[in-house]
VOGU-3710 file (C-alpha; in Angstrom, 3 decimals, decimal comma):
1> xxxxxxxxxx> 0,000/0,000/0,000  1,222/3,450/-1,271  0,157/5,091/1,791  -2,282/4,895/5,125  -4,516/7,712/6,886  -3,111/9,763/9,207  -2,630/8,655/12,706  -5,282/9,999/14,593  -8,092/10,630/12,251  -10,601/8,141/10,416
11> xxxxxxxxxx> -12,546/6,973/7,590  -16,193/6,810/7,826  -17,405/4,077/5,655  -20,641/3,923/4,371  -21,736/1,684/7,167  -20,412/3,760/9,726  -22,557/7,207/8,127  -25,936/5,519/8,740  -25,111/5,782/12,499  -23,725/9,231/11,769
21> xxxxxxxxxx> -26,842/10,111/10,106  -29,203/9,025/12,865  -27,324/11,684/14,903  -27,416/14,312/12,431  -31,058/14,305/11,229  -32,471/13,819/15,311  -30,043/16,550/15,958  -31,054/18,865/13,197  -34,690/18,002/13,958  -34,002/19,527/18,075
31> xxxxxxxxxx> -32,503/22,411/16,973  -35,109/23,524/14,717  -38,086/22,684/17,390  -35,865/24,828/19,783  -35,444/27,944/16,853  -31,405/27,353/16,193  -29,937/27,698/12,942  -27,228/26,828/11,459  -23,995/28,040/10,820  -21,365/27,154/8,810
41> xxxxxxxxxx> -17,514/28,339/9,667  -14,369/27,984/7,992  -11,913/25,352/9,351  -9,195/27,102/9,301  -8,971/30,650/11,699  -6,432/33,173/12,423  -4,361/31,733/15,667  -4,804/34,915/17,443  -8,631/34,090/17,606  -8,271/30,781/19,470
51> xxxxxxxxxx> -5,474/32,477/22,189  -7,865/35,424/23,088  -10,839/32,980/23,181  -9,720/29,912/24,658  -6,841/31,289/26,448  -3,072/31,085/26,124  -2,519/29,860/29,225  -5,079/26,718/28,256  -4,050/23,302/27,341  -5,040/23,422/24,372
61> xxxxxxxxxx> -3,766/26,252/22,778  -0,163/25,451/24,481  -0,268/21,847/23,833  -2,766/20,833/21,109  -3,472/23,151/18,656  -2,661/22,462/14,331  -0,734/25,706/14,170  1,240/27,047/11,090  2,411/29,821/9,229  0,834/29,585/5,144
71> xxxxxxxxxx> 3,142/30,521/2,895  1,838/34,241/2,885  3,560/34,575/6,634  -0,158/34,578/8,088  -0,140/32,142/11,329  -3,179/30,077/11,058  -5,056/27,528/13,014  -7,336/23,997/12,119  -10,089/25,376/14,292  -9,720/23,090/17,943
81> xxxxxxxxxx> -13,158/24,029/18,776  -16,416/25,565/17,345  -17,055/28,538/19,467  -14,779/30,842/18,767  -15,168/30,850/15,026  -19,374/31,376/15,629  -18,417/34,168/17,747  -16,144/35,461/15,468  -18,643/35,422/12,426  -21,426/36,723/14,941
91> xxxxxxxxxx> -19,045/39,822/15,636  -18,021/40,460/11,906  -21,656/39,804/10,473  -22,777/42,244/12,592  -25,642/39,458/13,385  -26,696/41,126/16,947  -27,930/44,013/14,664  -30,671/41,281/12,960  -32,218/40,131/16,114  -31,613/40,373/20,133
101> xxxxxxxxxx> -31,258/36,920/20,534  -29,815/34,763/17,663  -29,470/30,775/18,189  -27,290/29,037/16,154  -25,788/25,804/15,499  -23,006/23,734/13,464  -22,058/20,373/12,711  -18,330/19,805/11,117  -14,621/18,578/12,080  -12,125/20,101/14,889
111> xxxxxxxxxx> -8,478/18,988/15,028  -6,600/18,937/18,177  -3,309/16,787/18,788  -3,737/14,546/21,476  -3,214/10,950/22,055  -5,648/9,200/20,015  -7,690/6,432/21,802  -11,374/5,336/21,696  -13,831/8,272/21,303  -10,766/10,683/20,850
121> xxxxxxxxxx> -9,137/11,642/17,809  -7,227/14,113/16,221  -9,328/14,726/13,602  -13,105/14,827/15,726  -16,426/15,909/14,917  -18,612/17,935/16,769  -22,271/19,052/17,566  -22,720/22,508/19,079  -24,972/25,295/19,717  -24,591/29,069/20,317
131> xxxxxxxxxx> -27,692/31,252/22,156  -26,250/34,755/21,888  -28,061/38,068/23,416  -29,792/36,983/26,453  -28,457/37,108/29,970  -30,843/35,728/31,962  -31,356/32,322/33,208  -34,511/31,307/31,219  -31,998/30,946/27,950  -29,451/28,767/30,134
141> xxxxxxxxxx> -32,648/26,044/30,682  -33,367/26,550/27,762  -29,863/25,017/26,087  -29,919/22,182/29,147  -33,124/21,445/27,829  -32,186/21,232/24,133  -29,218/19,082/25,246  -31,772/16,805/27,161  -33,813/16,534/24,586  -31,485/15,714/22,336
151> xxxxxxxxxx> -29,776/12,498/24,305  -33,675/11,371/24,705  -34,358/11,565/21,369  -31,184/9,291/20,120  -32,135/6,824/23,202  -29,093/7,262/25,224  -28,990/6,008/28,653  -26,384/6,413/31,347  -25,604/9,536/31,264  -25,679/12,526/33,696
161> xxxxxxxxxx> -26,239/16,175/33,600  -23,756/17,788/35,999  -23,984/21,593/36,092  -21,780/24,409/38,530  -21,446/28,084/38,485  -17,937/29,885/37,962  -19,341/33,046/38,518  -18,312/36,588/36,985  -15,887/38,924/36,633  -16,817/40,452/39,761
171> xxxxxxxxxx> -16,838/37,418/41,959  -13,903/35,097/40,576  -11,126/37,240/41,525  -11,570/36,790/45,223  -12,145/32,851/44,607  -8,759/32,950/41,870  -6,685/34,452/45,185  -8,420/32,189/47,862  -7,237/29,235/45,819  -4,090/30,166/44,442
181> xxxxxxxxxx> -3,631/30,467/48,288  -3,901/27,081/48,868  -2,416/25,751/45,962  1,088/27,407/47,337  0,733/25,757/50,500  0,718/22,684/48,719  2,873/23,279/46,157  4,950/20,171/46,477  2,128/18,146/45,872  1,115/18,749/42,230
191> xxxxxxxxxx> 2,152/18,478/38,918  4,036/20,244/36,900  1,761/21,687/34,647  -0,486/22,972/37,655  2,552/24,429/39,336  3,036/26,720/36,226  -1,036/27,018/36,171  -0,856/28,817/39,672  0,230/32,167/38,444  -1,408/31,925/34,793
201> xxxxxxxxxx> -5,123/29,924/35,553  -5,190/28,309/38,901  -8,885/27,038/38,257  -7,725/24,947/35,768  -5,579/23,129/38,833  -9,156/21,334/40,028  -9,654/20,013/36,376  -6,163/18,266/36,531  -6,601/14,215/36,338  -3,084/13,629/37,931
211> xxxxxxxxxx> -4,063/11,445/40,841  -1,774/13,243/43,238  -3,479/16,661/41,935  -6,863/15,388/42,617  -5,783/14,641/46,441  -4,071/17,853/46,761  -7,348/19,802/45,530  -9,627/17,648/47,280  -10,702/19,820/50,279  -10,228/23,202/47,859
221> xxxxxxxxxx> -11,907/26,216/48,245  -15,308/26,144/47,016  -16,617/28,437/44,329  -20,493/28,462/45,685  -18,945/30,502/48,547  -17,444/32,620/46,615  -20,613/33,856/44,654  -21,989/37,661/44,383  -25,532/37,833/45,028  -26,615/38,259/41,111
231> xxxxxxxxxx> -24,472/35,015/40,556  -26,042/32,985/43,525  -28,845/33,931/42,231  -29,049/33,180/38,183  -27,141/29,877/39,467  -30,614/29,330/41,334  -32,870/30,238/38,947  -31,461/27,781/36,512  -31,974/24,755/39,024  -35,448/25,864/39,706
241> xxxxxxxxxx> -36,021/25,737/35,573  -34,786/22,373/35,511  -36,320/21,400/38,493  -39,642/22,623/37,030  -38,986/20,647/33,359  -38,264/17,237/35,629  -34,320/17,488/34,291  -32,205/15,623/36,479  -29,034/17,091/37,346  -26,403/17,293/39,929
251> xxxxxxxxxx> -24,191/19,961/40,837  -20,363/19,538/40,316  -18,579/21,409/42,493  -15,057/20,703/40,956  -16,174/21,462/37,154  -14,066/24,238/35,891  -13,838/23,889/32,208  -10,469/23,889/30,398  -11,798/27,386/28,470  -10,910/30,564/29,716
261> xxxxxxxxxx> -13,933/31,921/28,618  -16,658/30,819/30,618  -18,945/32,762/33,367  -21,497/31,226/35,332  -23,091/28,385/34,159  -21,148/25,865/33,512  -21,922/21,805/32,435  -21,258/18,753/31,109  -23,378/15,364/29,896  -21,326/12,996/31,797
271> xxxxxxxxxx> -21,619/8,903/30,896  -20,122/6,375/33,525  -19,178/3,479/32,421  -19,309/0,012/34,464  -16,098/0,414/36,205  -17,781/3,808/37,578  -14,948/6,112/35,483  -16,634/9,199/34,256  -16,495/10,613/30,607  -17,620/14,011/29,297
281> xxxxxxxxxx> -20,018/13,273/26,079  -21,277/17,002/25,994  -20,539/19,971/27,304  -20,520/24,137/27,575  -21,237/26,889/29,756  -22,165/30,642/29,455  -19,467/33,293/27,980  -20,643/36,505/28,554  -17,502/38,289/27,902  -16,440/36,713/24,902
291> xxxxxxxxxx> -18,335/38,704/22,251  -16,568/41,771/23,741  -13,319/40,293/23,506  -13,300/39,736/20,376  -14,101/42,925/19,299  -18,505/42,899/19,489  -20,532/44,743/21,614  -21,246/43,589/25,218  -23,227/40,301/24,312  -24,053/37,333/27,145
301> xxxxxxxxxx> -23,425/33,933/25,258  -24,204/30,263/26,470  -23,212/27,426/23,566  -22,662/23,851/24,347  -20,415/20,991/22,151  -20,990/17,471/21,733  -18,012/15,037/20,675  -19,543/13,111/18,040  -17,227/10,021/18,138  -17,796/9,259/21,801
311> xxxxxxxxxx> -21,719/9,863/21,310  -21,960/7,488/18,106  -20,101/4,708/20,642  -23,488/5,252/23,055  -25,493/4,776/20,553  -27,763/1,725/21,518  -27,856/-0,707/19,060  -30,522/-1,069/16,199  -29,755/-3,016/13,770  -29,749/-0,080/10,933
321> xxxxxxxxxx> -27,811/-1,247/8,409  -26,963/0,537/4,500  -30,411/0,884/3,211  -31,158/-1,107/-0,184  -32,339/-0,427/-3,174  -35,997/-0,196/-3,585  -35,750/-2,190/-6,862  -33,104/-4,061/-8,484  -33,419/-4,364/-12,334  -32,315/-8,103/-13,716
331> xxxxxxxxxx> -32,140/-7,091/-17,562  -31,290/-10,388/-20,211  -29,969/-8,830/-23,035  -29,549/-5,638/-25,045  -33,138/-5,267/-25,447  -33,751/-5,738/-21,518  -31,059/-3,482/-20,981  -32,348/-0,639/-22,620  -35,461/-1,121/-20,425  -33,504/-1,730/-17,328
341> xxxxxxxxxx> -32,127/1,626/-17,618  -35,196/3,631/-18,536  -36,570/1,885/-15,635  -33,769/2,634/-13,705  -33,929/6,186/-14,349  -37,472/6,622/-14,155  -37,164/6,049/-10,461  -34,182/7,971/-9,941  -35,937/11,256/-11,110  -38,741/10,262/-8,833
351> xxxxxxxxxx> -36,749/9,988/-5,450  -36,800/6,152/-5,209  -33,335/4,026/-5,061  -33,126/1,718/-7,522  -30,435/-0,137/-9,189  -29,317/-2,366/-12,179  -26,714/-4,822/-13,320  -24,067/-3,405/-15,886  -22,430/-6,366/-16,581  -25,715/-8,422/-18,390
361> xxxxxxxxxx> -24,331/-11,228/-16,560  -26,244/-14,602/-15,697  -30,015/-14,152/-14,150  -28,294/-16,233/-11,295  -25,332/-13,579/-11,060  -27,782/-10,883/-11,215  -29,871/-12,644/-8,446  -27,156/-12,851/-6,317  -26,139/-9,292/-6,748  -29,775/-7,731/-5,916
371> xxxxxxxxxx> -29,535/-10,446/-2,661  -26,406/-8,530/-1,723  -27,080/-5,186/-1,914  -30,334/-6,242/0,135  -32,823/-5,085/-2,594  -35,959/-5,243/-1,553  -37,695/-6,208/-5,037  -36,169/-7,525/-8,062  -38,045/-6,596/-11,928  -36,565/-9,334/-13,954
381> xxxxxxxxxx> -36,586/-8,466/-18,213  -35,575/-10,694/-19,982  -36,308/-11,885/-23,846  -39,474/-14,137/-23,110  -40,931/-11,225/-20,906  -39,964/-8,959/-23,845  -41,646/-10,640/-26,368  -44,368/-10,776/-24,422  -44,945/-7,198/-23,107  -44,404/-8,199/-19,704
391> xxxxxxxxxx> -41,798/-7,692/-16,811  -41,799/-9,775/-13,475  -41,748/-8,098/-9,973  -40,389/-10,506/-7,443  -40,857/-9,102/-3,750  -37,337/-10,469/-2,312  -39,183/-11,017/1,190  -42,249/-12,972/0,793  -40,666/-14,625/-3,066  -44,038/-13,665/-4,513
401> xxxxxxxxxx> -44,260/-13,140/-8,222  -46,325/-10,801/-10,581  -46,237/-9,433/-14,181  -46,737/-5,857/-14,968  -47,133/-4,415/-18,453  -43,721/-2,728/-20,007  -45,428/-0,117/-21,455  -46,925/1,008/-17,952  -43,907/-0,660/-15,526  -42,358/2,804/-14,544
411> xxxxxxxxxx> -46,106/4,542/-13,455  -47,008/1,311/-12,201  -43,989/1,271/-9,799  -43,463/4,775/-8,771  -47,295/4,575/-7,506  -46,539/1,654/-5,630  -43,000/2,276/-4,215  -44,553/5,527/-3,213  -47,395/4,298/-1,230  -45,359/1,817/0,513
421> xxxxxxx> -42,904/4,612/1,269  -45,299/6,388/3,218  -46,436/3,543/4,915  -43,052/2,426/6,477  -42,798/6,361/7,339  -45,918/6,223/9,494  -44,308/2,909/11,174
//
């Protein structure tokens, strides 16, 4: 072999898309009952956009990032993440002029460099969705809801909603210096990365998964006792609103989020496994100042992202498979070939999969073949059936036969395919 994919990113074969299709379409189908729309961004972003928005300091940026200078001296960035660049084309479409609130979303690939394993790659995919204009706690439900929702509707079970409050600009300083306190006194005890974070983004010291930093942190200060009245609380109003939707939830105490950005409320969709280890499917949190920071008006922001390789594994199983073909054409020479593809085509125009043999192989080949691609009906042509005016329908379920005129074969079967179309819809 000449050469292999990348490590770290994946093909998705055409069995693997009817899984990633489920997703998509249920997906697409909550945002628009919840008034998102979507967005499409470029992959590729100016690096300074992902440093002001995520952070410098955050791993990331310092550690994960697809970062290069194009031959023009520019230094770009694969996009690691979906908010920035929706915030970004928020900011230069000028779309808080169009409406107070806008709700989008986007579907597409992120690339981050990271040690590839099951769920993880380096080349992901992700699900998000941006509510930008609103500050009050009515839109944060709102998203939680639409992220509910959303789980319920692809039947995924085991998972949690954990939700905390980092609280604002006003607030978090005194929390930063109360733990930054008592991260020096026990210096010794972390890592080296959260050492360095100290100075830089001491929060991001109770995210660390370093076993000896999770038993230095383990008695830290706690934000909730940090809060301003006006945090306290919009972090109370949003429990009541999921309280009053019958959302479970629990609050996370430790959940900082590995983005600088966030304010307030923060979450994840968490799914244990049966060893009891935790894993983050979904998650976001609100961004007030981000807008501003990237050169917008003062706009209050809550998005969330979902990873869309670790969701497709919790996926419960269905037994979807590539859908066949509708009809498979079995044409017997020239003649039946002609047909076959007027047939063929006739179909096609009118949204119904069918399919033929090029070949004008054996009626056993061709048998075989429509078997294979899991046909559901096979019209067989061949000379006898031409000189009489006749094709044969065989249903490949139920091996009943029938003959239908040639001269009325396509009407007669886009009629029929259609009507049992929208009977396996209503099922």
């Amino acid at each position: 072999m000449l050469t292999q994919a990348i490590k770290g990113v994946k093909d998705l074969l055409p069995e693997d898309s009817v899984r990633w299709r489920k997703v998509e379409t249920a997906a697409r189908d909550a945002f628009n009952a919840y008034g998102f729309l979507e967005i499409r961004t470029p992959i590729i972003e100016h690096t300074v956009l992902f440093a002001r928005s995520i952070g410098a300091t955050s791993d990331i940026v310092e550690k994960e990032m697809y970062a290069f200078t194009d031959r023009g001296g520019d230094e770009i960035t694969l996009r690691p993440e979906g908010t920035a660049g929706v915030v970004r084309a928020y900011v230069e479409h000028k779309l808080y002029a169009k409406d107070p609130v806008t709700k989008l979303y986007y579907m597409g690939p992120m690339f981050r460099r990271e040690r590839p394993q099951a769920g993880r790659l380096r080349q992901f995919h992700q699900i998000g969705a941006e509510a930008l204009g609103s500050a009050g706690p009515g839109i944060d439900v709102d998203v939680l809801a639409l992220l509910s929702d959303l789980f319920g509707r692809l039947g995924i079970e085991g998972v949690e909603l954990q939700i905390n409050s980092l609280g604002c600009r006003d607030c978090r300083p005194k929390y930063r210096a109360a733990l930054k306190e008592f991260l020096m006194a026990r210096y010794d005890q972390l890592c080296p990365d959260c050492q360095r974070r100290i100075e830089a983004n001491p929060l991001r010291a109770l995210d660390c998964k370093a076993e000896g930093c999770k038993a230095a942190t383990a008695d830290a200060p706690d934000m909730s006792e940090y809060l301003d009245d006006g945090c306290r609380e919009h972090f109370a109003k949003v429990r009541e609103g999921l309280d009053d939707l019958d959302i479970g939830y629990s609050v996370n105490k430790r959940m900082v989020r590995g983005l600088d950005y966030y304010t307030r409320t923060t979450f994840e969709m968490v799914a244990t496994d049966k060893k009891g280890a935790q894993n983050a499917v979904a998650a976001g949190g609100r961004y007030d100042g981000l807008v501003e920071e990237l050169g917008g008006p003062s706009t209050p922001g809550i998005g969330f992202a979902i990873g869309m390789e670790r969701l497709i594994l919790m996926l419960p199983e269905s037994g979807e498979d590539i859908n066949g073909p509708e009809l498979f054409v079995a044409a017997l020479g020239t003649d039946a070939g002609r047909v076959a593809l007027k047939v063929v085509h006739g179909l096609r125009t009118k949204g119904i999969h069918a399919e033929w043999d090029y070949s004008g192989a054996s009626l056993k080949s061709q048998m075989k073949k429509a078997d294979r691609s899991a046909a559901k009906r096979v019209l067989i042509v061949g000379e006898d059936e031409l000189a009489r005016g006749v094709a044969i329908l065989r249903d490949m379920r139920s091996k009943e036969q029938q003959e239908i005129p040639i001269k009325s074969v396509i009407a007669t079967l886009v009629n029929r395919l259609k009507v049992i179309q929208a009977i396996a819809r209503k099922h």
